[in-house]
PyMOL Python script that loads the backbone (N, CA, C, O; Angstrom):
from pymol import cmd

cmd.read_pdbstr("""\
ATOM      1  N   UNK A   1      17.418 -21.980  42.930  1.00  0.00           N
ATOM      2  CA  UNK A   1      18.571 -21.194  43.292  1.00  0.00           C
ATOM      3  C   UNK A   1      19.223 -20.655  42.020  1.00  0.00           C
ATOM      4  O   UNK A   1      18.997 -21.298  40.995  1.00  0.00           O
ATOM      5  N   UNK A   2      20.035 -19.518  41.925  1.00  0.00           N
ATOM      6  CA  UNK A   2      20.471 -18.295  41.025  1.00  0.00           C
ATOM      7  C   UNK A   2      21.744 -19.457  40.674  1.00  0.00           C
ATOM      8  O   UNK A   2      22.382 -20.234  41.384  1.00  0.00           O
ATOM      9  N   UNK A   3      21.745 -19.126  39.151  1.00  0.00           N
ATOM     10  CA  UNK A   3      23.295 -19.948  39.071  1.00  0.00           C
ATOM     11  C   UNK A   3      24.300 -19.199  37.720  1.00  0.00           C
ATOM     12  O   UNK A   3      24.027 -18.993  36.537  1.00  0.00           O
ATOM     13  N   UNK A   4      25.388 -18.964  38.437  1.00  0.00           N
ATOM     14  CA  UNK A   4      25.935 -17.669  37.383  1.00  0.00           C
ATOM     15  C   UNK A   4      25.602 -17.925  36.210  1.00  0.00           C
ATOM     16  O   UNK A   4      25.277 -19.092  35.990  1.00  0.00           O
ATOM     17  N   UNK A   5      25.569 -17.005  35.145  1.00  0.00           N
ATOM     18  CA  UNK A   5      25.506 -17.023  33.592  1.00  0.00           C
ATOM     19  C   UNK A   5      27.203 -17.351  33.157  1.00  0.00           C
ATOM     20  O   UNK A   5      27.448 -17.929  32.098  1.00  0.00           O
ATOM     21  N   UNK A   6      28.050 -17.015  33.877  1.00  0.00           N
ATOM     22  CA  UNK A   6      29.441 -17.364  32.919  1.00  0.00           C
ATOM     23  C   UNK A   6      30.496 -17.851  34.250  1.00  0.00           C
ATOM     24  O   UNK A   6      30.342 -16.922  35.043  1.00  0.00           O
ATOM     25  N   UNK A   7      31.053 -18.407  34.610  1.00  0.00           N
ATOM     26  CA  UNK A   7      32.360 -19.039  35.100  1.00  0.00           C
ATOM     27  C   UNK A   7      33.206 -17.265  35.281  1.00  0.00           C
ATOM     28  O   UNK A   7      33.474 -16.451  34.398  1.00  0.00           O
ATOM     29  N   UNK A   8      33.436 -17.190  36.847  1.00  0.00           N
ATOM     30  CA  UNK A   8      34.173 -16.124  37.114  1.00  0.00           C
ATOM     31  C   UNK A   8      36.103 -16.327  37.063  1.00  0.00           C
ATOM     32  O   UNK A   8      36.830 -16.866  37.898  1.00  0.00           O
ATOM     33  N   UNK A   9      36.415 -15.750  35.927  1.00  0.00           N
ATOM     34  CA  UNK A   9      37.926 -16.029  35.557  1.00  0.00           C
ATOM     35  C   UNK A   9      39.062 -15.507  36.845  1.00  0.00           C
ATOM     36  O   UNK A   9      39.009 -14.700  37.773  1.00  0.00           O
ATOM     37  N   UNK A  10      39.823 -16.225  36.440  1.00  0.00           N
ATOM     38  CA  UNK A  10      40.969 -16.553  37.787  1.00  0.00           C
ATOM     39  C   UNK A  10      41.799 -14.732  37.939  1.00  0.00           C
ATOM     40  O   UNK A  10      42.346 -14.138  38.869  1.00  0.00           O
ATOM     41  N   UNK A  11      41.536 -14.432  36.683  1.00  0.00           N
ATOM     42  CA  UNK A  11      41.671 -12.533  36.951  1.00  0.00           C
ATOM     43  C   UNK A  11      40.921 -11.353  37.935  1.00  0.00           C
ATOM     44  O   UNK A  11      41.269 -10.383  38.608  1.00  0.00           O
ATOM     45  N   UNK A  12      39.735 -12.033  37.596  1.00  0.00           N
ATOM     46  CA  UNK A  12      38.613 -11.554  38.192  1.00  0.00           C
ATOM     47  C   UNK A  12      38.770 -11.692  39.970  1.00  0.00           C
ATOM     48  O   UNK A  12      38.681 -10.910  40.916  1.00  0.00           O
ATOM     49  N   UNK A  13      39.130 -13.550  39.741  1.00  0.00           N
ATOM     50  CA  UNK A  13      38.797 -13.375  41.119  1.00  0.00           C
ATOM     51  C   UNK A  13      40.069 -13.352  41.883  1.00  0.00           C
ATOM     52  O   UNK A  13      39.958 -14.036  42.900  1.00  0.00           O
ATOM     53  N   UNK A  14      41.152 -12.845  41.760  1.00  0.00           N
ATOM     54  CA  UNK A  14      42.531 -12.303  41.995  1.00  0.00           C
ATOM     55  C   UNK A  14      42.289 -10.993  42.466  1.00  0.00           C
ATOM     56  O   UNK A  14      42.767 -10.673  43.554  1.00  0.00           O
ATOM     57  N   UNK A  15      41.538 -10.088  41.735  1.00  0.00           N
ATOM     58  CA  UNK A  15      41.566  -8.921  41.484  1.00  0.00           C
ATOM     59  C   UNK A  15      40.653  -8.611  43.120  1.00  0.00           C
ATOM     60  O   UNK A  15      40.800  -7.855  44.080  1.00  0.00           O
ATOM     61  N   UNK A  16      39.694  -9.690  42.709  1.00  0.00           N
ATOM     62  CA  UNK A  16      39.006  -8.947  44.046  1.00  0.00           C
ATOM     63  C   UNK A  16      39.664  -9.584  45.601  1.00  0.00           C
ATOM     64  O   UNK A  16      39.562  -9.026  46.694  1.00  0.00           O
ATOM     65  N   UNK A  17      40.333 -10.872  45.316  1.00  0.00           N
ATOM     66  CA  UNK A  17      41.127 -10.972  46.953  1.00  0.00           C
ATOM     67  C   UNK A  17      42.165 -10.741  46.581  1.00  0.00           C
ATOM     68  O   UNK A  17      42.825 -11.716  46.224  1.00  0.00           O
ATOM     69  N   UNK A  18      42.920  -9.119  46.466  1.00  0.00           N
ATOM     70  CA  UNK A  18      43.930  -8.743  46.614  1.00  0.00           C
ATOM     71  C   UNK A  18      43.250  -8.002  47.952  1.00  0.00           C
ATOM     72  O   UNK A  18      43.828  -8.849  48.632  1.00  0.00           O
ATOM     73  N   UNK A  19      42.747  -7.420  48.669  1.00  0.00           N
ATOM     74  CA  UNK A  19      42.469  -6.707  49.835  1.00  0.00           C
ATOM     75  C   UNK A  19      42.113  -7.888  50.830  1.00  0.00           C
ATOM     76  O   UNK A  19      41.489  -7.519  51.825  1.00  0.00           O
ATOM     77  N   UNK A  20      42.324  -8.898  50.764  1.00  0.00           N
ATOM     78  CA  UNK A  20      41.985 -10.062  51.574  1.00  0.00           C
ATOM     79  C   UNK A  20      43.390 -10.819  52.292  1.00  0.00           C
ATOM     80  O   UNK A  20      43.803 -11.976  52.217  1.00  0.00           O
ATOM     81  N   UNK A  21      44.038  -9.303  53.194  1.00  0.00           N
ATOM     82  CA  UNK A  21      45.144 -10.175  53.628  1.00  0.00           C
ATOM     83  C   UNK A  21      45.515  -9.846  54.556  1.00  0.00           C
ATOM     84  O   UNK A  21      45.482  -8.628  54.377  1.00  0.00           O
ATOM     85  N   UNK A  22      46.158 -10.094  56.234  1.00  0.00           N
ATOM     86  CA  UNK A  22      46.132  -9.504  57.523  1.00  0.00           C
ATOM     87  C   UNK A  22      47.083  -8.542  57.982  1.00  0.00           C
ATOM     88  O   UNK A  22      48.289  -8.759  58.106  1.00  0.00           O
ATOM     89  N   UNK A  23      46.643  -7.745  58.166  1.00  0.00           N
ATOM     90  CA  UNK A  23      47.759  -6.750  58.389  1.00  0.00           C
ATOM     91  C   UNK A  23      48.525  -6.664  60.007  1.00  0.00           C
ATOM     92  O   UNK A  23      47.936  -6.843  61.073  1.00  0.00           O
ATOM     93  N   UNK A  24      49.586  -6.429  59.875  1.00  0.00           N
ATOM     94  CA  UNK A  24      50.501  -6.095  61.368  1.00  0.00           C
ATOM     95  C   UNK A  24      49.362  -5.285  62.428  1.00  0.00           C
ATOM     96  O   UNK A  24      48.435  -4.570  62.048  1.00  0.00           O
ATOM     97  N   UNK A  25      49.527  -5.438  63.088  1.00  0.00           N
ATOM     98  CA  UNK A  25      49.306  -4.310  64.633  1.00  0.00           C
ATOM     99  C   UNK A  25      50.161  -3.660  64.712  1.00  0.00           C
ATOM    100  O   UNK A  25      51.336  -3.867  64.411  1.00  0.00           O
ATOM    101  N   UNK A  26      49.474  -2.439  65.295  1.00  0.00           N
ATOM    102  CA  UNK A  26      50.452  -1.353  65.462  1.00  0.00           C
ATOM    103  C   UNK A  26      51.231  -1.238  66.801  1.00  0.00           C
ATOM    104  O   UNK A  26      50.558  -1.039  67.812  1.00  0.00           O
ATOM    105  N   UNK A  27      52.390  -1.326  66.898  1.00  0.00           N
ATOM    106  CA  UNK A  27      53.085  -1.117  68.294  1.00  0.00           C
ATOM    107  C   UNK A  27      54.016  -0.163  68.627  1.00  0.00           C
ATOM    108  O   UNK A  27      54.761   0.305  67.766  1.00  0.00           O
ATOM    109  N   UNK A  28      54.063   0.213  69.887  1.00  0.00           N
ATOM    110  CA  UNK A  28      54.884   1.374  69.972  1.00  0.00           C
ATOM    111  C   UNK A  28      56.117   0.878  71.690  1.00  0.00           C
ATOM    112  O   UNK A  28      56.029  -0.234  72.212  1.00  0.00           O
ATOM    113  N   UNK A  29      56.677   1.506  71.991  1.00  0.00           N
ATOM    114  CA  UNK A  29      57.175   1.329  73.171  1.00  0.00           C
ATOM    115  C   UNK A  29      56.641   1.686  74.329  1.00  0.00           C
ATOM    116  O   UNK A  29      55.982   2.724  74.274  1.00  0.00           O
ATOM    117  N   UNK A  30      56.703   1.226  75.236  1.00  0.00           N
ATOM    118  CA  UNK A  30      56.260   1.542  76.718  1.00  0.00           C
ATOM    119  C   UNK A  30      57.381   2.569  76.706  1.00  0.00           C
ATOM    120  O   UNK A  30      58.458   2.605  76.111  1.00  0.00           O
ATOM    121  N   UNK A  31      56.630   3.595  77.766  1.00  0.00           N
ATOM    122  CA  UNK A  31      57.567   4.757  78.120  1.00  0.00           C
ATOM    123  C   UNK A  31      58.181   4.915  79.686  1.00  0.00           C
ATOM    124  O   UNK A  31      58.744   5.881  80.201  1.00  0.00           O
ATOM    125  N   UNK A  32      57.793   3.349  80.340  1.00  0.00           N
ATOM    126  CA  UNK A  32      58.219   3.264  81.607  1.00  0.00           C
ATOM    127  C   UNK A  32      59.463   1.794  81.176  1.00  0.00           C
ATOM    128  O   UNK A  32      60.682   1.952  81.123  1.00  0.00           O
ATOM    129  N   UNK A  33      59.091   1.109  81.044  1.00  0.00           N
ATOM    130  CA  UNK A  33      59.740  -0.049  80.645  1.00  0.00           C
ATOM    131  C   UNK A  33      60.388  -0.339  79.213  1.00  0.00           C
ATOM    132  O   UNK A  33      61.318  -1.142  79.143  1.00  0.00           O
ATOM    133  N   UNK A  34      59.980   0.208  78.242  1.00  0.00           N
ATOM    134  CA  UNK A  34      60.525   0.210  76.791  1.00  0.00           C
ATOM    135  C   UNK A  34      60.133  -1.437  76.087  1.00  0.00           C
ATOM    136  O   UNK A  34      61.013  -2.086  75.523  1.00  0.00           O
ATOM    137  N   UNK A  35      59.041  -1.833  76.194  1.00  0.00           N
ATOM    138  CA  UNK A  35      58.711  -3.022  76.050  1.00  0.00           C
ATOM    139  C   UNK A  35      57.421  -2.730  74.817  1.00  0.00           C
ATOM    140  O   UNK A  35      56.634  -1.792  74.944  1.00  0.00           O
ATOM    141  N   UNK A  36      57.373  -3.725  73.606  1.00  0.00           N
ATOM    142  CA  UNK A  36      56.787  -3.630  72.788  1.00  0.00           C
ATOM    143  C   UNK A  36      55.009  -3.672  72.959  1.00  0.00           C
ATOM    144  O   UNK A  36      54.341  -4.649  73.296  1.00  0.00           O
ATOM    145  N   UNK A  37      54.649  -2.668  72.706  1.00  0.00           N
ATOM    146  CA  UNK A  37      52.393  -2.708  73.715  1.00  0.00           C
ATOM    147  C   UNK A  37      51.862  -2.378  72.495  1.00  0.00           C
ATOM    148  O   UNK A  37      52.659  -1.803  71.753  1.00  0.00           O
ATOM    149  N   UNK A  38      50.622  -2.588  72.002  1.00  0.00           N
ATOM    150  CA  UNK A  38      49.293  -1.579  71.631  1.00  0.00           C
ATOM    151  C   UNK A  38      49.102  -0.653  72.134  1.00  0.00           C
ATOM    152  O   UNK A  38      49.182  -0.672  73.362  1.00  0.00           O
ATOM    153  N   UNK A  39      48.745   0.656  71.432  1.00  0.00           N
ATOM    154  CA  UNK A  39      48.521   1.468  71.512  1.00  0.00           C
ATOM    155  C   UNK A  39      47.060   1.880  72.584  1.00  0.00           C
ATOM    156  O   UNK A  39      45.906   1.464  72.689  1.00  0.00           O
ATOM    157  N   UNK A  40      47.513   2.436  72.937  1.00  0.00           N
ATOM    158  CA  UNK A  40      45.952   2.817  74.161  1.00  0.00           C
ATOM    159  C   UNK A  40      46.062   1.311  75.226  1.00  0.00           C
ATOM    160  O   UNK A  40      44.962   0.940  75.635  1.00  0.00           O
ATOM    161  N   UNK A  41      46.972   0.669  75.567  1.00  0.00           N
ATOM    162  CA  UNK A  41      46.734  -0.780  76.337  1.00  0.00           C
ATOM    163  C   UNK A  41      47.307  -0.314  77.868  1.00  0.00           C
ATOM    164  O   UNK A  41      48.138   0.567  78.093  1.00  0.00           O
ATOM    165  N   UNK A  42      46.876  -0.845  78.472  1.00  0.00           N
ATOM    166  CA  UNK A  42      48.203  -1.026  79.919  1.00  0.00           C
ATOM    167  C   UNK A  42      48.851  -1.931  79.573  1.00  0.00           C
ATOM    168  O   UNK A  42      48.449  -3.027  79.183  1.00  0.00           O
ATOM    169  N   UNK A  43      50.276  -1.436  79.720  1.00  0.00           N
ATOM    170  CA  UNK A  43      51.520  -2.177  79.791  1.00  0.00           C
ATOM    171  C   UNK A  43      51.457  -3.812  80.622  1.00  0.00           C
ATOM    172  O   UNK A  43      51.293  -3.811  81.842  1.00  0.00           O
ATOM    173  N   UNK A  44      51.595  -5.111  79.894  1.00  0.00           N
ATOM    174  CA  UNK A  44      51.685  -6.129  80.719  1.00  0.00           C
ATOM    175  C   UNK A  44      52.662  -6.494  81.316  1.00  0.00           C
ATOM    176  O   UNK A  44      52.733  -7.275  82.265  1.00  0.00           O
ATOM    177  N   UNK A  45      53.639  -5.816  80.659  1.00  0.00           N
ATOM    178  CA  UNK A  45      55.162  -6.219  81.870  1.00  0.00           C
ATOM    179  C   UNK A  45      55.266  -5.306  82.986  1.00  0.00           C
ATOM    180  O   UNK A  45      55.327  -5.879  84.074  1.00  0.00           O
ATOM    181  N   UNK A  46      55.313  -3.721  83.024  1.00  0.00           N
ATOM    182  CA  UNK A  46      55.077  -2.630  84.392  1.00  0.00           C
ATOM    183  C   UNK A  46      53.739  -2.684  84.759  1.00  0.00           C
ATOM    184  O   UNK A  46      53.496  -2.712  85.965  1.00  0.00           O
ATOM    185  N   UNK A  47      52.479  -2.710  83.669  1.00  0.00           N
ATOM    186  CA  UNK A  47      51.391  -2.234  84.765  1.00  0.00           C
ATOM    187  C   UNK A  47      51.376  -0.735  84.767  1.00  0.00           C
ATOM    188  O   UNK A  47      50.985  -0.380  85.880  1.00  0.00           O
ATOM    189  N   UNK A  48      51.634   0.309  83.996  1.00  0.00           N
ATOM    190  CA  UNK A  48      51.689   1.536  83.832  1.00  0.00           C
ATOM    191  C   UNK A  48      51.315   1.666  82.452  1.00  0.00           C
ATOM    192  O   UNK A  48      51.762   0.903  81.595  1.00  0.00           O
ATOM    193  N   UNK A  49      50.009   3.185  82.040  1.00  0.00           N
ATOM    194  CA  UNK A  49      49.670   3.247  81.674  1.00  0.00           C
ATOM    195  C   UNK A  49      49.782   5.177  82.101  1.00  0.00           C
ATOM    196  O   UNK A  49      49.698   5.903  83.091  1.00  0.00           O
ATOM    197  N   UNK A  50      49.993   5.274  80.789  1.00  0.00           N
ATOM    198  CA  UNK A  50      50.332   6.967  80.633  1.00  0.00           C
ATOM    199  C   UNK A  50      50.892   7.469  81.847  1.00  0.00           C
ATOM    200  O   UNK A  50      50.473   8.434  82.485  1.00  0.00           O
ATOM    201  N   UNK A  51      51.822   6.778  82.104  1.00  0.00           N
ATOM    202  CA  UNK A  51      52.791   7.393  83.234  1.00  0.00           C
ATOM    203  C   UNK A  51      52.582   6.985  84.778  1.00  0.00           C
ATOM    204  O   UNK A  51      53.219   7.255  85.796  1.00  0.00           O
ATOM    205  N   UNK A  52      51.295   6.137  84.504  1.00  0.00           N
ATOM    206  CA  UNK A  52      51.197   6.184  86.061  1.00  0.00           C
ATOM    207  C   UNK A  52      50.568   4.425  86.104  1.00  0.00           C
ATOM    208  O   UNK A  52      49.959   3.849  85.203  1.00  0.00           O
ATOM    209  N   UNK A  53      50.987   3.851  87.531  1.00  0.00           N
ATOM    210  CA  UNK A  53      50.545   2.651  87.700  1.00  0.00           C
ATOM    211  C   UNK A  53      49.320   2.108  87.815  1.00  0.00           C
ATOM    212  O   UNK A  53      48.667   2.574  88.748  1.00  0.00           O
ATOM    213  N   UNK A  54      48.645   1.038  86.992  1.00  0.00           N
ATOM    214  CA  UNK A  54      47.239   1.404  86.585  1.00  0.00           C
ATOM    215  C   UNK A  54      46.624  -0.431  87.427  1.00  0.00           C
ATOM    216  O   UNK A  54      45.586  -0.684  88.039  1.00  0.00           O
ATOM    217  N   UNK A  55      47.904  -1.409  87.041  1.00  0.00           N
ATOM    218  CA  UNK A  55      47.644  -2.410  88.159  1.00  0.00           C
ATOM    219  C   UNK A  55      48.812  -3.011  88.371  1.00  0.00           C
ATOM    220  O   UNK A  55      49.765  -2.725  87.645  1.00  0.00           O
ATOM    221  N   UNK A  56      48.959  -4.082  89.550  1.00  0.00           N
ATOM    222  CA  UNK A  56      50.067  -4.469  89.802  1.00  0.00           C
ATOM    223  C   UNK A  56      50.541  -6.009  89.215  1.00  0.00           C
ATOM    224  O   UNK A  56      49.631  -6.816  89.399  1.00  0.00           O
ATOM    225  N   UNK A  57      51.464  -6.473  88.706  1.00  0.00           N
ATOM    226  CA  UNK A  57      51.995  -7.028  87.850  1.00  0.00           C
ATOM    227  C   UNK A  57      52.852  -8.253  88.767  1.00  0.00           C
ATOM    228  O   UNK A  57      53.750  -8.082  89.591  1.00  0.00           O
ATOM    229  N   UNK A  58      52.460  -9.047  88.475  1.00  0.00           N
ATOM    230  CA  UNK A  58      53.618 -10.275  89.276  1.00  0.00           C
ATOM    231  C   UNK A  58      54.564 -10.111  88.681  1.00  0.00           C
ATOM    232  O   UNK A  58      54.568  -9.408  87.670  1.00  0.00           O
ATOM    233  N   UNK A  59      55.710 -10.761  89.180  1.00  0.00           N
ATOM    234  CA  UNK A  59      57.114 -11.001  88.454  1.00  0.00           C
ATOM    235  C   UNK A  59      57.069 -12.368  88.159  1.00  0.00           C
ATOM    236  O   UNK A  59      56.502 -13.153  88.919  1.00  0.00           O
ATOM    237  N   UNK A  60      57.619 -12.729  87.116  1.00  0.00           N
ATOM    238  CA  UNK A  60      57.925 -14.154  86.869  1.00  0.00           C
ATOM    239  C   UNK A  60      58.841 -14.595  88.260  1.00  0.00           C
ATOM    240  O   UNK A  60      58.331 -15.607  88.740  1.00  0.00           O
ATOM    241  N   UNK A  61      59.532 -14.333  88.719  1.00  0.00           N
ATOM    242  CA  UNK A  61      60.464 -14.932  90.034  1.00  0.00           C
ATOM    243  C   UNK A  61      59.629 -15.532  91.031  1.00  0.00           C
ATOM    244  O   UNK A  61      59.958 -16.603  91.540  1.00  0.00           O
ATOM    245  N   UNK A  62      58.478 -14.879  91.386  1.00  0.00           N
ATOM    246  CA  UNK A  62      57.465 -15.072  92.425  1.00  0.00           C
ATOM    247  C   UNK A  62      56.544 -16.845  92.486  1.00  0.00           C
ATOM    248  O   UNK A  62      55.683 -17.064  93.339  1.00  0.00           O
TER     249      UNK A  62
END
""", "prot")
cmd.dss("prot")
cmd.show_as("cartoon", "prot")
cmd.util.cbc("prot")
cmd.orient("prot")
């Protein structure tokens, strides 16, 4: 098995996991309910999806 020629310095390897970190999701508002969704999703609190009802949604009360 291959075994480095020199010890990779703590710069080095900084440098390369700086792009190694999780980024937010993107969210926008529902435009029936105003409730925080993904983009392109059906809504889980209405059940509407680009304006129109796409499935039906229990209520927590039920």
């Amino acid at each position: 098995m291959a075994v480095p020629f020199r010890r990779t310095g703590v710069t080095a390897k900084r440098l390369r996991r700086t792009h190694f970190v999780l980024k937010a999701t993107n969210t926008h508002s529902c435009s029936h309910c105003g409730a925080q969704i993904q983009p392109h999703r059906v809504c889980p609190n209405c059940g509407f999806y680009r304006g129109k009802k796409v499935i039906e949604v229990k209520s927590s009360a039920e």
